[in-house]
C-alpha positions, 0 to 999 in steps of 0.5 A: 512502528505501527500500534494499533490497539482496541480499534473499531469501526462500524459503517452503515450498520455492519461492522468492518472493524472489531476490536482490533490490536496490533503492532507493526515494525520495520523491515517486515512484509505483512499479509492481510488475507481473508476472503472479499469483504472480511475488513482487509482493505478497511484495514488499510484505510484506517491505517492510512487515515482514511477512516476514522476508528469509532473506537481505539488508536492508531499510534504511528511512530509515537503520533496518535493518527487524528490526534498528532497527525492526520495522516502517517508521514512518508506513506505510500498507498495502493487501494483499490479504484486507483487512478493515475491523471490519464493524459499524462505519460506514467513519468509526467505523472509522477513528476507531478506527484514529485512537486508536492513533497520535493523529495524524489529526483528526475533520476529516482522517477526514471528508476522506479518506473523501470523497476516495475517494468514500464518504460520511463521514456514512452509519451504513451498517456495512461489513459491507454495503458492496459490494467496490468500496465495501470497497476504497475505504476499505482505501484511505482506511485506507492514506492518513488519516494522511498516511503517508510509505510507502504500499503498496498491492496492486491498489488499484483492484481492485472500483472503477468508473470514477469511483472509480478517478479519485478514486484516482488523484487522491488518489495524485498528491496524496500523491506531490506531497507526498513520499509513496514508494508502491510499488503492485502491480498487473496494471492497466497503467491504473494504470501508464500514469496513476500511475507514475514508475517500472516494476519488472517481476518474474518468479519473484521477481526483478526483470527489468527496470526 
């Protein structure tokens, strides 16, 4: 369980957070939608421990966020400006990521890589991967050790049709197995087929739910 309770944040003046409460649970997919600079991205910084709230508490699973713990455990994040190491294949990549918290196996990396439609096996480096192909793997980055928070902004920015069904696919998957996702997004797609919940934000502030 996510709560955030009384949380603001003022960033060269303007205020991209305003008092805001709420509280996330398991086994739900939850829209952020507004329009571009309304406070959905910084939404997910501060959740991520990315930010730092001027006001208010993020509690995550009992542990107060810059208190207990400097960021939520068994998180993936996908945010804007994400880039993978480009002269590493998409497998390489995550065998690296894997090193860190030795949880994810060879055959959970080949796996996630094919649920998002990329090809585990290809030596091609990411460097020359098109956006759609980029985004598809910030995605597989986000889900390979079948994190409990999952944050993802515009996940389906740059992905074609069918690739945005395997998305969608893998996300349904991950919330049947108790994943909290909080995804931003402008894509009323993504919230018509994704969410169990709309918060809708406006300068900062949520504005109806």
């Amino acid at each position: 369980m996510i709560v955030i309770d009384n949380v603001s944040k003022t960033l060269k003046g303007n205020k991209v957070l305003d008092n805001i409460d709420y509280v996330f649970v398991e086994g739900k997919i939850y829209g952020l939608f507004g329009r571009n600079g309304c406070g959905k991205t910084m939404f997910l910084r501060m959740v991520a421990g990315l930010i730092i709230p001027d006001e208010g508490t993020v509690t995550i699973d009992g542990k107060v966020l810059q208190k207990d713990i400097s960021f939520p455990e068994s998180t993936g994040i996908v945010i804007e400006h994400m880039e993978m190491l480009p002269e590493y294949s998409a497998y390489d990549n995550l065998k690296i990521l894997a090193k860190i918290n030795k949880i994810a196996s060879d055959e959970d990396i080949i796996k996630v890589i094919q649920d998002v439609g990329l090809d585990p096996y290809s030596k091609k480096k990411v460097r020359k991967y098109s956006l759609g192909m980029k985004q598809r793997l910030n995605i597989a980055q986000a889900i390979f050790e079948n994190q409990k928070i999952i944050l993802l902004d515009e996940p389906t920015n740059a992905i074609d049709e069918d690739g945005i069904q395997l998305i969608y696919e893998k996300l349904k998957e991950l919330r049947a197995d108790g994943a909290t996702i909080i995804m931003a997004t402008h894509n009323k797609e993504d919230i018509e087929e994704l969410c169990d919940a709309i918060i809708r934000i406006d300068g900062g502030r949520i504005v109806n739910e």
